[in-house]
Structures are given as C-alpha cells and as structure tokens.
C-alpha angles and dihedrals in degrees: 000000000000084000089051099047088051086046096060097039097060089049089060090041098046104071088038093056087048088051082060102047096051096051083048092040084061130082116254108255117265144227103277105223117216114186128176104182123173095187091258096057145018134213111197115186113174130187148151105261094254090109130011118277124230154180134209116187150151138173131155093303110030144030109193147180123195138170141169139198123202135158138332086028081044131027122321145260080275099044128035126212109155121176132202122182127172143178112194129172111184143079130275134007122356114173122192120188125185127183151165143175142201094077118144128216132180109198133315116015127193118207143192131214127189150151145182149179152089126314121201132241110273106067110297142172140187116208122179129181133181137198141153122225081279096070147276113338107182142323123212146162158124142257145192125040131325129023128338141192116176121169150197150193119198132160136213137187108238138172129162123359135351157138139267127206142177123197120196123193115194110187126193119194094178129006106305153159120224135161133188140188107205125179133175111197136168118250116210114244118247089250096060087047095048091053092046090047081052103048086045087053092052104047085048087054085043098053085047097059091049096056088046095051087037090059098038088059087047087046 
C-alpha cells in the first residue's frame, strides 16, 4: 500500500517538477529596444513587452511614427512573433531598429521574415533584416511607388538563450511619405505539425470509442 501511495505521489509530482525545471531552464525576459535614427538625431523608447512600444517624433527631415510588438503581448521566449510597423514623411535615411532578448531555441529554428506597405512618389525603398545574436536571418524589401510584400524563410541552429532583432531602412529620395507593417515570426517544422496532426487524430479516435462503448452499454 505504502509503495502505491509514493507511486503515486511521484507521478502527480513529476510533470509538475518538469514544469519547474523548463521555466527555470529559460532566460528572464529582457528589456525590448525600439531606435529611429536619421543620422542627425536618435529617438530610443524601451519597455517590457506588456504593451506595444512606440515613438513620435520630427525634426527638420522626418516626421515619423513607430511601434513595435514583442512577447508576452506577442508571442513568447518559445515561440517568437515580433512585430515592427512606421509612417514616415520626409527625405533621405531614416533607420528603425527593434529588439529583444530572452528568447529560447532548442535546435533548429525556422523564421520568417516579411513586410509590406506603401512607399511614397520620389524614389523610395523599404528594406528590413532581420537576425538573432547568432547572426544575420533575411533581408528583404521593396522599392518604387505603390504598394509592396516581399518574404523570406530562413533557418538558424539555436540552443539556449539569445536575441532577436529587426532593422528598417526607410529611404527618400525626394520629399515623401511612406509607411510599412514587418514582422519576423517562427514557423513550426513539418515534424512538430505532423505529431500534433497525430495526437489530434487520436483523441478524436479515442472520443469515438468512448461514445461507441458508451452506446453499446446503454444498448
């Protein structure tokens, strides 16, 4: 009897020791990091992910409008989802960079990287990278007049802690108005999809089986 009641004892405890271990196992969410720079001037807003973080700003260039959206509000330190989005009227370089750490990968990640908008009249472009502490992920952008998409699947090693960032350049060859939505997000591998796809098939061949039995015993 003793050897049942530890039994089953240590099979309640044991997910829930593993439960521990994992959230201790992960960083501490950081500080996110949002930048506008023109060259001649810089705009810094920090914050914790809760609520988007922003910038309003104007000088004798640019008047500008950014904002960015990281974990918790958006995804989480498993599972990144970070979003970048600007409105800019003005001529020449205007760079936004927005980044966070305390994400946490376990082997091979596969991201995706896209943006989209509209860019103004007088030769402009859009250009978004993105990269993790690790090193560059994907760049991509658009150019010209009108609206724009562009996309882009890369994938990383990574184990154990690191950082996630996303670089805009907005350029105005002539006076201009532009605006952008960018977001860098992990995609799940096949594999993670296919076992998902199996354990739903079996609950639904499981629940089946219940209502069957259920309705023969009736019977």
């Amino acid at each position: 009897m003793k050897r049942t009641r530890w039994s089953r004892a240590l099979a309640a405890v044991g997910p829930l020791a593993g439960l521990v271990l994992a959230f201790a196992a992960a960083p501490a969410h950081a500080m996110a990091i949002l930048t506008v720079t023109d060259g001649t001037n810089t705009w810094t807003q920090t914050g914790d992910g809760s609520t988007p973080i922003s910038i309003g700003a104007a000088d004798n260039s640019w008047w500008v409008l950014a904002g960015g959206a990281t974990k918790p509000l958006s995804g989480a330190s498993y599972s990144p989802d970070m979003h970048l989005g600007a409105f800019g009227a003005g001529i020449g370089n205007l760079t936004i960079t927005f980044s966070d750490d305390g994400f946490y990968g376990n082997g091979s990640t596969d991201f995706l990287t896209s943006i989209g908008g509209v860019l103004g009249f007088g030769g402009t472009s859009a250009n978004l990278d993105s990269s993790t502490t690790l090193g560059s992920l994907s760049s991509v952008g658009g150019s010209g007049f009108g609206s724009f998409s562009a996309s882009s699947l890369a994938s990383q090693d990574l184990s154990g802690g690191y950082g996630l960032t996303l670089t805009a350049n907005l350029t105005h060859l002539g006076t201009s108005v532009s605006s952008f939505d960018a977001s860098v997000t992990e995609v799940p591998e096949p594999g993670t999809l296919a076992l998902f796809g199996a354990g739903l098939l079996g609950c639904v061949i499981a629940l089946r089986r219940r209502r069957t039995a259920a309705r023969m015993l009736a019977a």
